[in-house]
ZAMARGU-4260 file (C-alpha; in steps of 0.2 Angstrom, whole numbers, plus 5000, padded with zeros to 4 digits):
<rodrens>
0) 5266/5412/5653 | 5258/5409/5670 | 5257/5391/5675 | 5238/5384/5680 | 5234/5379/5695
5) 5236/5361/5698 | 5223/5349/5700 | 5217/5344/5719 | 5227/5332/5725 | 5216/5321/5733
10) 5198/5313/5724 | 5184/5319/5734 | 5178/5301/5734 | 5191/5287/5742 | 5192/5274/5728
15) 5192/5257/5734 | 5210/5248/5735 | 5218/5264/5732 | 5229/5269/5747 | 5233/5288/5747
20) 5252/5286/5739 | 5247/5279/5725 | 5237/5296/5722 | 5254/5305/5726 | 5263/5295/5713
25) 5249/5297/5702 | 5249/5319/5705 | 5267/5319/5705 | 5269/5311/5687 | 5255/5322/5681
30) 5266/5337/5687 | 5282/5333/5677 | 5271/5329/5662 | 5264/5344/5663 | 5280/5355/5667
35) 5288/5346/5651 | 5274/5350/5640 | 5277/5368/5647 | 5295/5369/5642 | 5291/5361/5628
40) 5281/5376/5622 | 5292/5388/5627 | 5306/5378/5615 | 5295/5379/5601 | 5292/5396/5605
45) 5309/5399/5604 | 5311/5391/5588 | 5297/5399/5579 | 5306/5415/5584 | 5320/5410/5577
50) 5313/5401/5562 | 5304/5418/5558 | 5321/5427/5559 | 5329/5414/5548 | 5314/5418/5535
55) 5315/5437/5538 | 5335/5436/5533 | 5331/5427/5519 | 5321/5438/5512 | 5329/5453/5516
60) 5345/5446/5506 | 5332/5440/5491 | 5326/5457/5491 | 5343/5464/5491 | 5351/5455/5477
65) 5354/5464/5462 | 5354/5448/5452 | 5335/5440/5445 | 5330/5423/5456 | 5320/5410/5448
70) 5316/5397/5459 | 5306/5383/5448 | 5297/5365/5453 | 5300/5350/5441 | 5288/5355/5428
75) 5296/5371/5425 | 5284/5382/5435 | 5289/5395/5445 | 5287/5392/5465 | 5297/5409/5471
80) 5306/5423/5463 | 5314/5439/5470 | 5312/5459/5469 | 5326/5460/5455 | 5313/5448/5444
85) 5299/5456/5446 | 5307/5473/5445 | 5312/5469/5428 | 5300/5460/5419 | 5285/5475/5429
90) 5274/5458/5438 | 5272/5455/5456 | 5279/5438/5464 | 5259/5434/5465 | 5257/5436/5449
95) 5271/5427/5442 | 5269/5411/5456 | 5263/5396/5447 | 5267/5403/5428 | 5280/5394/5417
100) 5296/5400/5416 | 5293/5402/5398 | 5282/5414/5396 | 5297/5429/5404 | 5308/5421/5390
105) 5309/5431/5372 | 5313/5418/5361 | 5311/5401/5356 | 5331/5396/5357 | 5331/5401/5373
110) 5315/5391/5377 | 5323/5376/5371 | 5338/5379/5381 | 5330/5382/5397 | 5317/5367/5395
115) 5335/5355/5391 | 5344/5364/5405 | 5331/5360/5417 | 5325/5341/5411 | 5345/5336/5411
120) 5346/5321/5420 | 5365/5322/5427 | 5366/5340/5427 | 5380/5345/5438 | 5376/5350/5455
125) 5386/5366/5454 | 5374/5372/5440 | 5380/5377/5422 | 5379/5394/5414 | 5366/5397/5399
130) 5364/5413/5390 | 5346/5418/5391 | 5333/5431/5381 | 5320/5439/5393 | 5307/5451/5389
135) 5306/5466/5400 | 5292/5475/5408 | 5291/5486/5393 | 5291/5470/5379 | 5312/5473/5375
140) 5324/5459/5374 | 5335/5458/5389 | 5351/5447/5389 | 5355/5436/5406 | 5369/5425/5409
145) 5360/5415/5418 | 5367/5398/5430 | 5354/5384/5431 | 5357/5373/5446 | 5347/5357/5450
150) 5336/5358/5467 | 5337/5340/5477 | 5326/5336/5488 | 5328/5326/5506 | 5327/5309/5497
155) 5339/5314/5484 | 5329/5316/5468 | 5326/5333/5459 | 5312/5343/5465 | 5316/5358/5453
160) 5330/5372/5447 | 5335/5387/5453 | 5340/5401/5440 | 5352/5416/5445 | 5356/5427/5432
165) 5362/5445/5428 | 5360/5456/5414 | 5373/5458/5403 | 5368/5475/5395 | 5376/5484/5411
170) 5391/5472/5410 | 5393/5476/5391 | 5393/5494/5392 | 5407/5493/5406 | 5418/5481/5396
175) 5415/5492/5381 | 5418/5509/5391 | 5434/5497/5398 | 5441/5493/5380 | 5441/5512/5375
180) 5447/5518/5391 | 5462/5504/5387 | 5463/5508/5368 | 5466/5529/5373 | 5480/5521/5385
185) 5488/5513/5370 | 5487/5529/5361 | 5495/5540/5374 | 5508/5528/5378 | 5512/5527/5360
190) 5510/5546/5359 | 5523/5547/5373 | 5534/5536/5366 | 5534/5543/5347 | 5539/5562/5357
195) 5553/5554/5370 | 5560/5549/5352 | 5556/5563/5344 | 5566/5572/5357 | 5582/5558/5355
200) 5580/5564/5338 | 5582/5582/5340 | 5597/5579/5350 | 5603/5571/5335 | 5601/5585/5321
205) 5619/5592/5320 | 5628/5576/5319 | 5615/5572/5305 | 5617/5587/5296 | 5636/5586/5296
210) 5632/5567/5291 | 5622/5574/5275 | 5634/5587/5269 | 5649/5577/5264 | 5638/5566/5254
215) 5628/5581/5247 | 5644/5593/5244 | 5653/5577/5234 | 5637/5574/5223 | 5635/5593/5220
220) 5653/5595/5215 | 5653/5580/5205 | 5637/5586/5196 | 5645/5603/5192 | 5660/5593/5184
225) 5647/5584/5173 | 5639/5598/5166 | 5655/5607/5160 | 5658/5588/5154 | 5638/5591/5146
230) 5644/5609/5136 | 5661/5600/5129 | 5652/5585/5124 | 5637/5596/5114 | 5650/5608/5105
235) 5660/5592/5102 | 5644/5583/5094 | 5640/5600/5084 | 5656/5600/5074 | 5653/5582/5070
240) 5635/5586/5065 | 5641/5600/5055 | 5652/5589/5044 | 5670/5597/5049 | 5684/5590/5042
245) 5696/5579/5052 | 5710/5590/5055 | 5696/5602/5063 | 5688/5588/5072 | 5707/5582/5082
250) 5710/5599/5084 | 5692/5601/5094 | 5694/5587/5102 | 5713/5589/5109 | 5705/5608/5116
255) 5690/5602/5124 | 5700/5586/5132 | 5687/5573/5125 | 5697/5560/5129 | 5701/5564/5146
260) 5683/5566/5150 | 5677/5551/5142 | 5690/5542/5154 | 5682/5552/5168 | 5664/5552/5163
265) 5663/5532/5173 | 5672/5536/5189 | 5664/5552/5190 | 5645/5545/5187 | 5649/5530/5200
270) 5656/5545/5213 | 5639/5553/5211 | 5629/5535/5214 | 5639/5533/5228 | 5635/5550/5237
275) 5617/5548/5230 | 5614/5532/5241 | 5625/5539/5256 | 5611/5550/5257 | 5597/5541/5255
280) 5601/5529/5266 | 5604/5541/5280 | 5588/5549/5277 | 5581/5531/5279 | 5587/5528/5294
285) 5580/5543/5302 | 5563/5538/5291 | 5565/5521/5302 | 5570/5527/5319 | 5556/5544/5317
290) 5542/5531/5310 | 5529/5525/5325 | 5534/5508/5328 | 5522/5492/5323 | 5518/5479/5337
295) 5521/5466/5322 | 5538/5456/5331 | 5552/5450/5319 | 5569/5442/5321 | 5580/5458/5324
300) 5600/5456/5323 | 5605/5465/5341 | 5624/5468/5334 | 5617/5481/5319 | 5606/5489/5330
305) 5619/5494/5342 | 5631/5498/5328 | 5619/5510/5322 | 5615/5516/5338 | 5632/5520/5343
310) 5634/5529/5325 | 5619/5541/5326 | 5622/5548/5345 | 5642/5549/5340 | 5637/5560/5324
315) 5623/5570/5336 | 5635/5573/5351 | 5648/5587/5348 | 5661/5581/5363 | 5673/5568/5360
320) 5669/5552/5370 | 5680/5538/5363 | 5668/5521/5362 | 5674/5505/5364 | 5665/5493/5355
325) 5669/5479/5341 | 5655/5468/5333 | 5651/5454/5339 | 5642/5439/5331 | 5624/5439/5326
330) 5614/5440/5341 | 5597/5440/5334 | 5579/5442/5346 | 5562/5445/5342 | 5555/5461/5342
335) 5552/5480/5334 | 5569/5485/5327 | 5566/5506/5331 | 5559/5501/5350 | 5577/5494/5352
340) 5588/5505/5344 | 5578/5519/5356 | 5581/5509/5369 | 5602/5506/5365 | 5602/5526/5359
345) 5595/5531/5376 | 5609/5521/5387 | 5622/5527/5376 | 5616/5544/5376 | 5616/5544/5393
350) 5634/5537/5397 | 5642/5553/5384 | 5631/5563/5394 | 5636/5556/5410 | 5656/5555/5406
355) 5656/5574/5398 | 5645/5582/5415 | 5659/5575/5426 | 5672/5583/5416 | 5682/5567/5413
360) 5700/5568/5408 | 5698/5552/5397 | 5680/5551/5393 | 5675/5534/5387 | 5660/5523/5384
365) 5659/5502/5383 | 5647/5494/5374 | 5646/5475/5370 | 5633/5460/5364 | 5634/5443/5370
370) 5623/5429/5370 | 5619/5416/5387 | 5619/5399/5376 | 5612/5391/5391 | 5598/5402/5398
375) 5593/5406/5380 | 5596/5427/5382 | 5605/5439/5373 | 5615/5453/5381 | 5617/5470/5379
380) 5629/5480/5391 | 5631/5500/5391 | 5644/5506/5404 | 5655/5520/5404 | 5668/5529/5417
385) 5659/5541/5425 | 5654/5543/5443 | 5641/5530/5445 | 5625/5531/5453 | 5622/5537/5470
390) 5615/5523/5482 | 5598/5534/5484 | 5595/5536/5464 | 5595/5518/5461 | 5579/5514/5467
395) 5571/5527/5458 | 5581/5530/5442 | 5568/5518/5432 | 5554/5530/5439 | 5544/5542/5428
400) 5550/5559/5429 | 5565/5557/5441 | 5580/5563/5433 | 5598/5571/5439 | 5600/5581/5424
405) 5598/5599/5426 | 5582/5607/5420 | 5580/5607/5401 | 5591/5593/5400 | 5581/5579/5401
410) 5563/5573/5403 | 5564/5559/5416 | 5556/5547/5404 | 5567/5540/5394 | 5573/5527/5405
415) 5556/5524/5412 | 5552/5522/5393 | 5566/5509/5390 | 5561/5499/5404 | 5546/5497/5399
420) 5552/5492/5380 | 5561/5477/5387 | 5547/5472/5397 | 5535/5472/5383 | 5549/5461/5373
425) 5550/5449/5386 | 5567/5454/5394 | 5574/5466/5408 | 5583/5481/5412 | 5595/5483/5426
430) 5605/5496/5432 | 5620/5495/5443 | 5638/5502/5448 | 5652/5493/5440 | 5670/5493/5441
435) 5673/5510/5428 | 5657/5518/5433 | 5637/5518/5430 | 5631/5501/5421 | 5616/5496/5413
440) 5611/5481/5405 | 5598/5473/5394 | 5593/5455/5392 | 5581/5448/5379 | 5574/5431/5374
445) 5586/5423/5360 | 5575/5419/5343 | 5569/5403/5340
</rodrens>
């Protein structure tokens, strides 16, 4: 900006009692008023500028947000809105300046809770959230979690609301797309679960069928015994029928031993019973460890599921591996019964496994319970005399898929597996070298 010429500075006409200083004091003040009213304009210049940058930036980010602004006056009339607004309910911001916010609203509750929202007299200046109905540009009913924040003016006093909300239909479908995602997780994990202890199981099938025959071969023989018993008993009863005399009848009966088997028929039914129920309840307990687990949690006595743990891999594993372990007190925690007895099956599994590849003399394996009174837990400790763990496989041996067994020996999951078992019954799983060899041990939350 150029700066104008400055006026002359002398009058053309002396003025009376005016000396020619005063005209230079006179010149000289109108010259810094006039250079302050020059700098002044190039200020406000400069202000505009950046006024009209502050604008522009404001607008861009309006423009930009994804979420719908409703900016309102005291009576509930719109004053400013943003791209994401009109985008959705298909009117400019021209055309929607001065309307009532509730004509974009799709129902009457909705109405009501904006008109209460925005005439509350101590709402709270960091806005509350309100679930809101719009209608769309194609007349559908779109729901907004919406936040309604008061809008104060320089004295104080509310001048208006602003609304910020996003539709929730986007939000819906990701939490629903989410929950199946989580709820196929679940399944695989359980999946995976259900075939590591399929694979225990399998592992188990000799010992079991060895477990089944002695039971079996007992109620077979005894059954043969009864039906020889059966044919005595019916040609016995035939001659009775038949009206023989007496002398006839001793005489059958000493031959046929009828009183011997009458004084055998009780031991030898009890004898069948017994076997009977030897099997069924080892075909139950394989029913229970196979079965997929429930995530119902009940007070499980830690001392029988060790006990039976320790029976089922002794009657799977063909080498001898002498187990030191005597029962201990109740020990009960909360939780699934199977998960556990997976859990103990897999430690023990892997000490006899451990002990027999290193070829030790005097294989052996320690188990015990015990219970930290003070710190509320029950323990369970698995350890055995085998080489231990190398330094290096310590910090992995909880990992997926890391396993030191040869190929076709193991999975590498069943430790990860048990880990995460305790952790999902609120306890932990630690593994560690101790004074014979590898240990590991589990703690659990005490019941009640």
């Amino acid at each position: 900006m150029t700066k104008p010429r400055s006026p002359s500075p002398l009058p053309a006409v002396p003025m009376e009692g005016v000396d020619e200083s005063t005209w230079l004091d006179v010149i000289q003040k109108m010259d810094e008023v006039y250079t302050r009213l020059i700098d002044d304009e190039v200020e406000l210049e400069k202000k505009n500028s950046e006024l009209e940058q502050s604008q522009q930036f404001i607008f861009s980010v309006l423009t930009s947000m994804s979420d719908v602004l409703v900016v309102c006056n005291e009576a509930g009339r719109i004053e400013q809105t943003n791209a994401a607004l009109c985008e959705l309910v298909g009117r400019s911001e021209d055309q929607l300046r001065g309307t009532r916010l509730d004509a974009l609203l799709a129902d009457e509750a909705s109405v009501a809770q904006a008109r209460a929202a925005m005439t509350k007299p101590d709402a709270p200046r960091k806005g509350e959230a309100i679930e809101l109905n719009l209608l769309d540009s194609h007349g559908s009913v779109v729901s907004v979690d919406a936040n309604c924040t008061p809008r104060m003016g320089a004295n104080g006093r509310r001048v208006g609301t602003v609304w910020v909300g996003r539709p929730t239909a986007e939000l819906k479908r990701a939490y629903q797309e989410m929950r199946t995602a989580h709820e196929a997780l679940k399944r695989t994990q359980q999946q995976l679960l259900h075939s590591e202890k399929m694979a225990s199981l399998g592992q188990l099938v000799a010992g079991v069928a060895h477990e089944l025959n002695n039971p079996i071969s007992f109620v077979l023989g005894n059954v043969h015994a009864l039906r020889k018993y059966c044919d005595r008993l019916q040609t016995y009863m035939a001659a009775l029928h038949a009206h023989q005399d007496e002398a006839t009848l001793a005489a059958l009966r000493q031959k046929l031993r009828i009183a011997h088997l009458m004084a055998d028929l009780p031991s030898l039914i009890e004898g069948t019973l017994e076997g009977a129920q030897r099997t069924a309840d080892i075909v139950h307990g394989l029913k229970r460890f196979s079965a997929m687990d429930s995530e119902e949690r009940v007070p499980v006595n830690l001392v029988e599921v060790v006990d039976r743990a320790i029976h089922w891999v002794q009657k799977g594993y063909t080498h001898p591996v002498a187990v030191h372990w005597h029962k201990a007190d109740p020990c009960c925690v909360l939780g699934s019964a199977g998960q556990l007895q997976q859990v103990v099956m897999n430690l023990v599994q892997n000490a006899f496994d451990a002990v027999v590849a290193a070829r030790i003399p005097q294989p052996g394996v320690w188990v015990s319970v015990d219970s930290d009174k003070v710190n509320r837990l029950a323990r369970v400790t698995v350890c055995d005399n085998g080489p231990g763990i190398l330094p290096e496989h310590l910090l992995r041996i909880f990992d997926p898929f890391f396993t030191t067994k040869p190929v076709g020996k193991g999975t590498g999951l069943g430790l990860s597996i048990s880990y995460g078992l305790v952790e999902q019954h609120g306890g932990h799983l630690s593994a560690r070298n101790g004074e014979r060899g590898a240990e590991f041990r589990m703690e659990l939350p005490l019941a009640g």
